[in-house]
N, C-alpha and C positions, 0 to 999 in steps of 0.2 A: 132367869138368866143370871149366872154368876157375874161378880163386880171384874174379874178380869176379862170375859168377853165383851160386856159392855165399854171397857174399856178400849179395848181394840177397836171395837166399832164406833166410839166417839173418837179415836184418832184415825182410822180411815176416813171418816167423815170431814176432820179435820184437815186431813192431804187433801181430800176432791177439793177442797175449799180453795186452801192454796192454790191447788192447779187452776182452777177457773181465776183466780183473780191474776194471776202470771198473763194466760191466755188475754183476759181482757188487757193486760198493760202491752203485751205483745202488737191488739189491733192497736193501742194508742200509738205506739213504735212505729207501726205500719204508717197511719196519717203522719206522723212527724216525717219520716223519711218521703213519705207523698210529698209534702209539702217542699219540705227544702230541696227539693228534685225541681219541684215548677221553679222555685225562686234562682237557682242554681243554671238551670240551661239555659245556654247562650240564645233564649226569644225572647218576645214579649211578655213576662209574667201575667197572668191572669188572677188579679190580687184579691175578686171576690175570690175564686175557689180556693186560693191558697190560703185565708181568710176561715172560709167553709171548714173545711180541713182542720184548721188550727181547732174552730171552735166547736165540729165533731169530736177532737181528742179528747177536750179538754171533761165532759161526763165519763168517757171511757177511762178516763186513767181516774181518775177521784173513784168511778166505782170497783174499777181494777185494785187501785192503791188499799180499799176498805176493807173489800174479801178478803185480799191476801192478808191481813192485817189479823181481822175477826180468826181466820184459819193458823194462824200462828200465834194465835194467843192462845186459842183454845186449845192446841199442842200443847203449849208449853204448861200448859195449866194443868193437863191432864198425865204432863209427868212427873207437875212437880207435887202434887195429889198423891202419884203411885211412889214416890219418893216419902212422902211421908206416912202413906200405909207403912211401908217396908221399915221405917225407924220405927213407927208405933209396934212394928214385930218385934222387934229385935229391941224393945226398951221392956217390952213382957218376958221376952225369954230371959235376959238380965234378970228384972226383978222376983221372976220363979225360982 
């Protein structure tokens, strides 16, 4: 496999990453807005679930927060890699 399809495919790999750790922050989005929906309407809050709630997000966003974290490093690492191939080129053709 050539180093530029690898490449591709270590930054497609990279997107999925992203996308799933979005998604996870999305469900955590989800419970927060669950949550301050019970706290919010004019009844009786029911303060375990809104409780519950709180403390389902709070693994989903820390692992949401990570992915997407791990996937945009590994991007940017992988351009700034091909960024330096591409000078390592072009300091050969200078020097020929």
């Amino acid at each position: 496999m050539r180093s530029y399809e690898y490449d591709q495919q270590f930054r497609d790999r990279a997107t999925r990453t992203r996308a799933w750790g979005l998604a996870l922050l999305g469900v955590a989005a989800v419970l927060w807005i669950w949550a301050a929906k019970e706290l919010l309407i004019p009844h009786r809050p029911d303060l375990t679930e809104v409780v519950t709630l709180l403390g389902a997000s709070v693994p989903v966003a820390v692992a949401g927060v990570g992915i997407f974290a791990v996937g945009t490093v590994s991007h940017r690492m992988s351009a700034h890699a091909h960024g330096l191939r591409e000078l390592d080129k072009l300091a050969r053709i200078q020097e020929s």
